[in-house]
C-alpha positions as CSV (number, residue, x, y, z in Angstrom):
1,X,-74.3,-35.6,-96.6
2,X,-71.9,-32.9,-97.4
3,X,-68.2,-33.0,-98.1
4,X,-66.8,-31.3,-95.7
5,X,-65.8,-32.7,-92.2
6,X,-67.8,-31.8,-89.4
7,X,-66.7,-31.4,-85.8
8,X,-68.6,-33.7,-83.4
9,X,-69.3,-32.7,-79.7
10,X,-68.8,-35.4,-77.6
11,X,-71.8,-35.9,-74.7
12,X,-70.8,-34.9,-71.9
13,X,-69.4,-38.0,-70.4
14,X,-68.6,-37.8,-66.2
15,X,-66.0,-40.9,-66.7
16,X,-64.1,-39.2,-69.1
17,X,-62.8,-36.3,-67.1
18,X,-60.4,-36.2,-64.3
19,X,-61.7,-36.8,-60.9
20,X,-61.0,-33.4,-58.7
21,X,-61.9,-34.5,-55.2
22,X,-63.9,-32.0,-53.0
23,X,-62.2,-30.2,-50.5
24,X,-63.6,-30.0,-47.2
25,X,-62.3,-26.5,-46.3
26,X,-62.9,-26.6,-42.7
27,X,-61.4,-27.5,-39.9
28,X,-62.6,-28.6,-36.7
29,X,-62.0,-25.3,-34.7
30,X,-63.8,-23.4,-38.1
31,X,-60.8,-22.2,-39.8
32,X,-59.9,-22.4,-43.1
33,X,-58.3,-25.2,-44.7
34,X,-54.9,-24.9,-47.2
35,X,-56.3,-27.3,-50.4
36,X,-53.9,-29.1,-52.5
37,X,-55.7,-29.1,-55.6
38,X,-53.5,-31.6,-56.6
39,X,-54.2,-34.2,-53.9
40,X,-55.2,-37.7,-55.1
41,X,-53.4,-36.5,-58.4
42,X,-50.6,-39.3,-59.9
43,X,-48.3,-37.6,-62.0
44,X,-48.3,-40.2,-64.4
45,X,-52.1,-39.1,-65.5
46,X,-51.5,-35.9,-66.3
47,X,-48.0,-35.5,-67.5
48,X,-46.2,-37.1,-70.4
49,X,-43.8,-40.0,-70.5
50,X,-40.9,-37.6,-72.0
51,X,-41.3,-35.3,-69.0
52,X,-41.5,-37.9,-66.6
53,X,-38.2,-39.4,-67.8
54,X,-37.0,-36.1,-67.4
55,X,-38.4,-35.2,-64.0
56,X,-36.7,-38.4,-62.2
57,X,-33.2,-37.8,-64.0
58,X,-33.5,-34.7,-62.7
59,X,-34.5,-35.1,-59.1
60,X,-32.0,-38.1,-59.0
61,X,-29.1,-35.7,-59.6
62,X,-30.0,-33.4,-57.1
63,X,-30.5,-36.1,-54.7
64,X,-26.6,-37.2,-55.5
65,X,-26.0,-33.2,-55.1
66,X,-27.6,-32.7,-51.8
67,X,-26.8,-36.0,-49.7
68,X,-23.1,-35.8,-49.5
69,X,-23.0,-31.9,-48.2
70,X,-25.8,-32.8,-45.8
71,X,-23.0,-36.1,-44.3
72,X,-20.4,-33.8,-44.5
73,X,-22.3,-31.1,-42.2
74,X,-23.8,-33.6,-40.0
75,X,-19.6,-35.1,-39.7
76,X,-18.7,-31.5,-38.9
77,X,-21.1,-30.8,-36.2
78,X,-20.3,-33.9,-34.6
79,X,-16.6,-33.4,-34.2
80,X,-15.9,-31.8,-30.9
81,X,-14.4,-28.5,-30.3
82,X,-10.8,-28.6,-29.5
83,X,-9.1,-25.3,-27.0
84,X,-6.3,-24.6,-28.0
85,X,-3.2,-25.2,-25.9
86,X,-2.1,-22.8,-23.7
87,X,1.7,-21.8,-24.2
88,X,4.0,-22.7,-21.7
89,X,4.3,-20.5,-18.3
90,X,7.6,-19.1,-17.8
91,X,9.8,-21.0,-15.5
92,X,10.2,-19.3,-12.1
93,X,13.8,-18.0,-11.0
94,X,15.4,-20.3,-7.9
95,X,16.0,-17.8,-6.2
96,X,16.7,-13.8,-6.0
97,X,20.1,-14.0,-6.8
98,X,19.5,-16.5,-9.9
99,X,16.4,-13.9,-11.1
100,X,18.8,-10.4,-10.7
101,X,21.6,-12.1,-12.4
102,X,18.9,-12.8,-15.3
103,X,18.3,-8.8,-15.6
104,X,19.9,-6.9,-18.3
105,X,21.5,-4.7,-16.9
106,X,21.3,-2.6,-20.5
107,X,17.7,-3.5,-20.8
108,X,17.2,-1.7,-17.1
109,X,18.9,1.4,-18.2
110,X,16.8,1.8,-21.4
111,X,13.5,1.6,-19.1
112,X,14.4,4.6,-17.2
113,X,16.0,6.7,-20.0
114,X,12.5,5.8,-22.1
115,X,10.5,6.5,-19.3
116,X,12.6,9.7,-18.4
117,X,12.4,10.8,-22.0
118,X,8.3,10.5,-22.4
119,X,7.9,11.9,-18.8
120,X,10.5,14.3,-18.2
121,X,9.1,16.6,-15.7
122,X,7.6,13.2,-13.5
123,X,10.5,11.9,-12.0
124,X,8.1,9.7,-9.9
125,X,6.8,7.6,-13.0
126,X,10.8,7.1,-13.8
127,X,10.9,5.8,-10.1
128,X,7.4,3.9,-10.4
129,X,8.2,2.2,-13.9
130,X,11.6,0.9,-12.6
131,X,10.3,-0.5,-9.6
132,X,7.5,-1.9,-11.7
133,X,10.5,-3.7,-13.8
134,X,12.3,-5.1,-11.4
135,X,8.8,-6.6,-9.8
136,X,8.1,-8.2,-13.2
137,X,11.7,-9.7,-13.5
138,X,11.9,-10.9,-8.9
139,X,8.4,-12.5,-9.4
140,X,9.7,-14.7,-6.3
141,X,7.7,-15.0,-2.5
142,X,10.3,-13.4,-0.2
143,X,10.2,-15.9,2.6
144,X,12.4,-13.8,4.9
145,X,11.5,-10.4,4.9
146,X,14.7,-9.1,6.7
147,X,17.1,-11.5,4.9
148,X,18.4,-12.5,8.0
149,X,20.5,-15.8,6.0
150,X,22.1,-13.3,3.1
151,X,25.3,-11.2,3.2
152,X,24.7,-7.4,5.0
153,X,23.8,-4.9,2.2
154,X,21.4,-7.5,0.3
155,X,20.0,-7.3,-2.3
156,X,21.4,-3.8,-3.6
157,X,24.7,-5.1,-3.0
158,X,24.2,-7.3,-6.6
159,X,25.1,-6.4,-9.2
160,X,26.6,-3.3,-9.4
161,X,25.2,-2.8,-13.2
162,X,21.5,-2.5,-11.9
163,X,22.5,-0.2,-8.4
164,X,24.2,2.0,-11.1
165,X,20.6,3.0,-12.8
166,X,19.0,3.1,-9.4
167,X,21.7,5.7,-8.5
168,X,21.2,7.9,-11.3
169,X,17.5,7.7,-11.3
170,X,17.2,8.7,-7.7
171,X,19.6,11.5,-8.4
172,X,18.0,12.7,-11.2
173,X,14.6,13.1,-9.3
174,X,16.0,15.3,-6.6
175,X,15.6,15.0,-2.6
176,X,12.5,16.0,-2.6
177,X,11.3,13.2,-4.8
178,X,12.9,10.7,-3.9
179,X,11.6,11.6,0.1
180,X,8.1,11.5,-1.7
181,X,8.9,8.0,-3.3
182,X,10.1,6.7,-0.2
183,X,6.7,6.8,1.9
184,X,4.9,5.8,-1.8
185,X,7.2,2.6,-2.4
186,X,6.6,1.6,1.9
187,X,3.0,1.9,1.3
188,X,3.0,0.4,-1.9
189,X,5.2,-2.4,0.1
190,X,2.9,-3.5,2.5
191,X,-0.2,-3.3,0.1
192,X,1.1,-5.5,-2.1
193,X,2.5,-7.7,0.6
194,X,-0.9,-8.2,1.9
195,X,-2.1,-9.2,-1.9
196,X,0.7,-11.5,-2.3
197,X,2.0,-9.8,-5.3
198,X,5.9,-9.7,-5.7
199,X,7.4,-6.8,-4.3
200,X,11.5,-6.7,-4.6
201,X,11.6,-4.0,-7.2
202,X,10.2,-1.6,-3.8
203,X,12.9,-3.0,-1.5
204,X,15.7,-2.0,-4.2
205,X,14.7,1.5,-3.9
206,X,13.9,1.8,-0.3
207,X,17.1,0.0,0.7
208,X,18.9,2.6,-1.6
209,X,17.0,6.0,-0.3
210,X,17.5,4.9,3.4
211,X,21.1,4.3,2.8
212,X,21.8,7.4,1.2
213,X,19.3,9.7,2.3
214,X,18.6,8.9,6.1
215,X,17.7,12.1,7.3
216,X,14.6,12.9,4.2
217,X,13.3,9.4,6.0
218,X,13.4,10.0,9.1
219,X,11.8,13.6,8.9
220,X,8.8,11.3,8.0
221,X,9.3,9.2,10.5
222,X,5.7,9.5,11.7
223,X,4.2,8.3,8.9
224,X,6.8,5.0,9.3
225,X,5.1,4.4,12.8
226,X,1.5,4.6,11.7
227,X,1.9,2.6,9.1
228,X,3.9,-0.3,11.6
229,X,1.0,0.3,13.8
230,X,-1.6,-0.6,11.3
231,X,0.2,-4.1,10.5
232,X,2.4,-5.2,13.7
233,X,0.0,-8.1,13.9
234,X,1.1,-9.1,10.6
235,X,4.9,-10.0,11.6
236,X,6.0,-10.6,8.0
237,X,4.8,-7.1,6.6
238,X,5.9,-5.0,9.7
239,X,9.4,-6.8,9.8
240,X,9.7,-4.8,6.1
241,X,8.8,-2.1,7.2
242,X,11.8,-2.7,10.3
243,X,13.8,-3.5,7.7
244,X,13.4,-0.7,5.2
245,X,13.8,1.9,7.1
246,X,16.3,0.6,9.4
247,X,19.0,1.3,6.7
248,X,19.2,5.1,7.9
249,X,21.5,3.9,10.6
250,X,23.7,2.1,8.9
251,X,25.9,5.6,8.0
252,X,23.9,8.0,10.1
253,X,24.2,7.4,13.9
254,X,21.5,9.4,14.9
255,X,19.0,8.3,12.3
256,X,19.7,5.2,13.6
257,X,18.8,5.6,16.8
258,X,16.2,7.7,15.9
259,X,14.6,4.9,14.4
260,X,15.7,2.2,16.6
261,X,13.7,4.5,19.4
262,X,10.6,5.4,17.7
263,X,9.9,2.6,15.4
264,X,11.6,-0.3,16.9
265,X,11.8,-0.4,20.8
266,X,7.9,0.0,20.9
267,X,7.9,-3.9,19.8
268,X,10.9,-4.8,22.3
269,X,8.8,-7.2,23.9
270,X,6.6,-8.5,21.4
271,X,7.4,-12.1,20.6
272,X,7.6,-12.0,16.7
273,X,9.9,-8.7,16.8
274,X,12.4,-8.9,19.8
275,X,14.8,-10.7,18.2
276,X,15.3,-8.1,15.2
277,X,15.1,-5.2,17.3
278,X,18.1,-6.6,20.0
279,X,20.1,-7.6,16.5
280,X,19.3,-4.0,15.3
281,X,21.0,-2.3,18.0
282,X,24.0,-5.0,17.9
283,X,25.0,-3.9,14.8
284,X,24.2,0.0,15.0
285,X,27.2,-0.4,18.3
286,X,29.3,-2.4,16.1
287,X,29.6,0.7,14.3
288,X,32.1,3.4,14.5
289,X,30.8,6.9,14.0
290,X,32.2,9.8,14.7
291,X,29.0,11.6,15.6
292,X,29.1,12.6,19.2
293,X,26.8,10.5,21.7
294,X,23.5,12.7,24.3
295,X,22.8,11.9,27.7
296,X,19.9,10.3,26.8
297,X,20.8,8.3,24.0
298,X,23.2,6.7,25.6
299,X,20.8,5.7,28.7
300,X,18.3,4.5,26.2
301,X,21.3,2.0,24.8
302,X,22.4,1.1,28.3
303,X,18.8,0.5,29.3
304,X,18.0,-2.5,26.3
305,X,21.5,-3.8,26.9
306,X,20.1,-4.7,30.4
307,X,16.4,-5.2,30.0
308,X,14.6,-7.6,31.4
309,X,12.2,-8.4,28.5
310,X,11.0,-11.7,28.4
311,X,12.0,-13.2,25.3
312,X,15.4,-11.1,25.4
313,X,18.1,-13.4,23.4
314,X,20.7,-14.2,25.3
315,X,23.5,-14.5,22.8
316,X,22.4,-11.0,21.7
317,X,22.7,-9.4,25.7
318,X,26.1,-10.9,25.7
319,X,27.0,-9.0,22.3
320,X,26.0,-5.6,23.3
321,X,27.9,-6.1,27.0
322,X,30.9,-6.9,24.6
323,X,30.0,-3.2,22.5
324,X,30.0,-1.5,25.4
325,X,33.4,0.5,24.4
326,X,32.0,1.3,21.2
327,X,29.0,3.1,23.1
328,X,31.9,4.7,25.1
329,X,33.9,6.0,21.9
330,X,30.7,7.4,21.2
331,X,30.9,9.6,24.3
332,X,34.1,10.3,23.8
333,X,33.1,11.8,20.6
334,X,31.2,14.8,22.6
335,X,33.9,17.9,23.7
336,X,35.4,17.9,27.6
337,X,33.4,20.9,28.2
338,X,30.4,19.4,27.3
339,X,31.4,16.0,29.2
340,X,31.4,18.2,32.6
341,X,27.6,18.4,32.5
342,X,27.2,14.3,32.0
343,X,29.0,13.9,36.0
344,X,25.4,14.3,37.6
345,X,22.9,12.7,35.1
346,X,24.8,9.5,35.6
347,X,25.4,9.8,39.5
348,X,21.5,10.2,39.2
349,X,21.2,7.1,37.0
350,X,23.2,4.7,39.5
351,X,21.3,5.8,42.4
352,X,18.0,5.2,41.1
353,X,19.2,1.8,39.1
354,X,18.8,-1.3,41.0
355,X,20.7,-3.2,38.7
356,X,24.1,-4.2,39.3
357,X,25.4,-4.9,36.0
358,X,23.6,-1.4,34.6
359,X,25.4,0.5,37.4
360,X,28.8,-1.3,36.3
361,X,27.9,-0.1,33.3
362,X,27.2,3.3,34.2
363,X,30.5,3.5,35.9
364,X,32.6,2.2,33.2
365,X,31.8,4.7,31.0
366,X,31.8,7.9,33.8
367,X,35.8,6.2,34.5
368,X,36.4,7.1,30.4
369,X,34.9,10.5,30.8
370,X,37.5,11.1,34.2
371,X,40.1,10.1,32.2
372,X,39.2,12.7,29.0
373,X,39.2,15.6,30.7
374,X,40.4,16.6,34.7
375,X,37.9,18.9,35.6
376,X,35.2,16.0,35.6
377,X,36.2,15.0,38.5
378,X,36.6,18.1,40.2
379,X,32.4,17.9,39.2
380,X,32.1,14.8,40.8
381,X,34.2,16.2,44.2
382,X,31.4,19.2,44.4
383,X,28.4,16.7,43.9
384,X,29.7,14.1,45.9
385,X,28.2,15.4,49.5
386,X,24.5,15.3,47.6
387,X,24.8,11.9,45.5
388,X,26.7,10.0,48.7
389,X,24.5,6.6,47.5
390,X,25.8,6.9,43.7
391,X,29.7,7.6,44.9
392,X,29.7,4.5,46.9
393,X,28.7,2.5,44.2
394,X,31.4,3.8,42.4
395,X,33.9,3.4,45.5
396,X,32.7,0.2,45.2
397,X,33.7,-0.2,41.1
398,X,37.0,1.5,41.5
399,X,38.8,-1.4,43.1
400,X,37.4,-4.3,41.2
401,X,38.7,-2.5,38.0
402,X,41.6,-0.4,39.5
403,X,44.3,-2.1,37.2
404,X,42.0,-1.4,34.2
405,X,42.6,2.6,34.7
406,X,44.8,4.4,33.2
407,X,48.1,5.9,35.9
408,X,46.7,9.4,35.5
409,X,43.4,8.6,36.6
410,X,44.8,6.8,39.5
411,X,46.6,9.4,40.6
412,X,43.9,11.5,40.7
413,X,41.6,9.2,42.4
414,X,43.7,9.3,45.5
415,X,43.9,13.2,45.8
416,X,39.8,12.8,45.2
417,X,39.2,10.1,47.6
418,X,41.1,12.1,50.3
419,X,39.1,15.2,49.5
420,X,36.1,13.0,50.1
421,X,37.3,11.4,53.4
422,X,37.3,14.9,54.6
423,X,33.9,15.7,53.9
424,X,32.9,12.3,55.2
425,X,34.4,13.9,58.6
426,X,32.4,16.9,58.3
427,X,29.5,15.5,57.1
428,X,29.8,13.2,60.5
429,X,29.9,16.0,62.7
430,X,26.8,17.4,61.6
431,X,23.8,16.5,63.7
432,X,21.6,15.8,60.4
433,X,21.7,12.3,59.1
434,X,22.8,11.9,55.5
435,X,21.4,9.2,53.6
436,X,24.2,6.9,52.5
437,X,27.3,8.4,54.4
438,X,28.0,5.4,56.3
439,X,27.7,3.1,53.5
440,X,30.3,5.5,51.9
441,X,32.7,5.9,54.7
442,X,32.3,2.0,54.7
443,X,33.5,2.0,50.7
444,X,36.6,3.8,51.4
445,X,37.9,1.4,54.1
């Protein structure tokens, strides 16, 4: 036996190796299967007990690590999500007054001279932008579209700060502009109307065109109707439009009427528009004006004050009976000469008026134009054989009002009536019967 060590082979012994189980690599359907090679494996076997120490400390702390973050996610997905709160809407004005008495009255003149200064050669932004202020700042429901229950001039008549910017905007843009604007803020009116959206900032500059500019409205006047045609089924939208444009007559006689005429009397006998049309024409002949009065114009206002409409007020008949001398003064207005050609119109309108009260009418204002000038009744003395039915309606006024007329007149009522006996004579002699002459020699009795 030598010295030296010798290395000594161990036989092959199955019990002293590890156990590696066999894989069965396939699956039922014939795939593949993933092998763990470390299934049936402790760790314990195979791995010191140093490292094992080691491993647990290890996986321990990140245990600690992990769970906490995973709680506090878990809290955070559970709380619910909170909106925030909406801030507070801003309290609606009381009323129109309360909400143009809020209006800076600087802070309105800075809108239009920013507006004029970024658009200086579109005057009908500067117009657009106010109106578009004032609408923010009046964000009220107007409940009465022709504010029957506020003072006359309302709203532009407060305050005087804001009518003041209003004034120099419209100036600045020039007639023709503002006559544009006019039919763009009606339109825009009634649009918005229909939408519900606020709309005062439009009747500030309508109110203030009308007034100031009648006759650039009513040369549009067409446009007015068709657009009170399109919506005088909705009473509260075509009521603004009345009341818009209506503000021509209040300095302009002849706008007025114009309007009153062609844009009003159409819906005299409609239920939801007689009322405002009568009260209209009650205060356009509350008026003075110095504009003269036409034949026609003055048998349109005699007509309504005795119409027969069916829902015809009342209280507002009686009113315009009482403004029957303003209508007169309004005759007056027109030159003698020109009064000579009015005798025969109205001897033609009491003949053919079955009215009583109309023919009164019709006389007392043909008296006023005897008494302006003389030679009216020299007109009526060369007519008289032709209109015999008219003259003995007014035979028939005469007396009744006799103490009413002025001596002048009297006195030449008596040289006229004795003319007029004496064609009564001649006309009697005659073999041709004229229609009315005894009626008339009657009158004179």
């Amino acid at each position: 036996m030598s010295g030296q060590w010798e290395i000594v082979k161990a036989k092959n012994d199955r019990r002293s190796k590890v156990p590696v189980p066999k894989a069965n690599n396939k699956q039922p359907d014939g795939k593949a299967k993933k092998t763990n090679i470390l299934n049936g494996i402790q760790l314990e076997d195979v791995l010191p007990k140093s490292q094992m120490q080691n491993l647990y400390s290890v996986k321990t702390s990140a245990s600690k690590d992990t769970k906490p973050a995973a709680k506090t996610k878990q809290k955070g997905e559970k709380k619910p999500n909170k909106s925030s709160p909406e801030p507070p809407k801003p309290k609606l004005p009381k009323s129109i007054e309360a909400a143009l008495l809020a209006i800076s009255p600087e802070q309105f003149s800075i809108e239009y001279e920013e507006s004029k200064r970024s658009f200086p050669d579109a005057p009908i932004i500067w117009l657009k932008q106010l109106t578009h202020f004032l609408n923010q700042k009046i964000p009220l429901d107007v409940k009465n579209p022709v504010f029957s229950n506020k003072p006359s001039g309302f709203p532009l008549n407060m305050p005087s700060a804001l009518r003041a910017t209003i004034e120099k905007a419209v100036t600045a843009a020039g007639k023709s502009n503002a006559q544009l604007y006019f039919n763009i803020a009606l339109t825009s009116l009634v649009t918005d109307l229909s939408k519900g959206l606020a709309t005062m900032g439009y009747r500030f500059f309508l109110q203030y065109i009308a007034l100031n500019e009648p006759k650039l409205v009513t040369e549009t006047l067409a446009k007015c109707v068709a657009l009170r045609n399109s919506y005088q089924n909705r009473s509260n939208i075509a009521l603004s439009i009345l009341w818009a444009v209506g503000h021509v007559g209040v300095h302009d006689l002849q706008s007025g009427l114009k309007v009153f005429e062609e844009l009003m009397l159409p819906l005299l006998d409609m239920k939801s528009y007689t009322h405002y049309v009568v009260q209209y024409l009650v205060e356009l002949t509350s008026r003075s004006y110095k504009t003269p009065l036409t034949k026609e114009q003055c048998f349109l206002i005699l007509s309504v004050v005795h119409s027969k409409a069916k829902h015809f007020p009342a209280d507002l008949q009686k009113k315009l009976v009482e403004n029957l001398p303003t209508v007169r003064d309004w005759v007056m207005n027109n030159s003698g000469s020109n009064l000579k050609s009015w005798v025969e119109p109205f001897l033609k309108k009491i003949a053919s008026t079955p009215n009583q009260a109309y023919q009164n009418s019709l006389c007392y204002i043909l008296m006023a134009i005897f008494v302006n000038n003389d030679t009216t009744l020299n007109e009526w003395l060369r007519l008289y054989s032709k209109n015999l039915p008219a003259s003995t309606v007014l035979f028939d006024y005469i007396p009744d009002n006799y103490d009413s007329l002025p001596p002048p007149l009297k006195e030449n009522l008596i040289t006229l009536l004795h003319d007029c006996e004496r064609i009564n004579r001649e006309l009697a002699l005659k073999s041709r019967k004229d229609d009315g002459l005894k009626e008339a020699i009657r009158a004179m009795k």
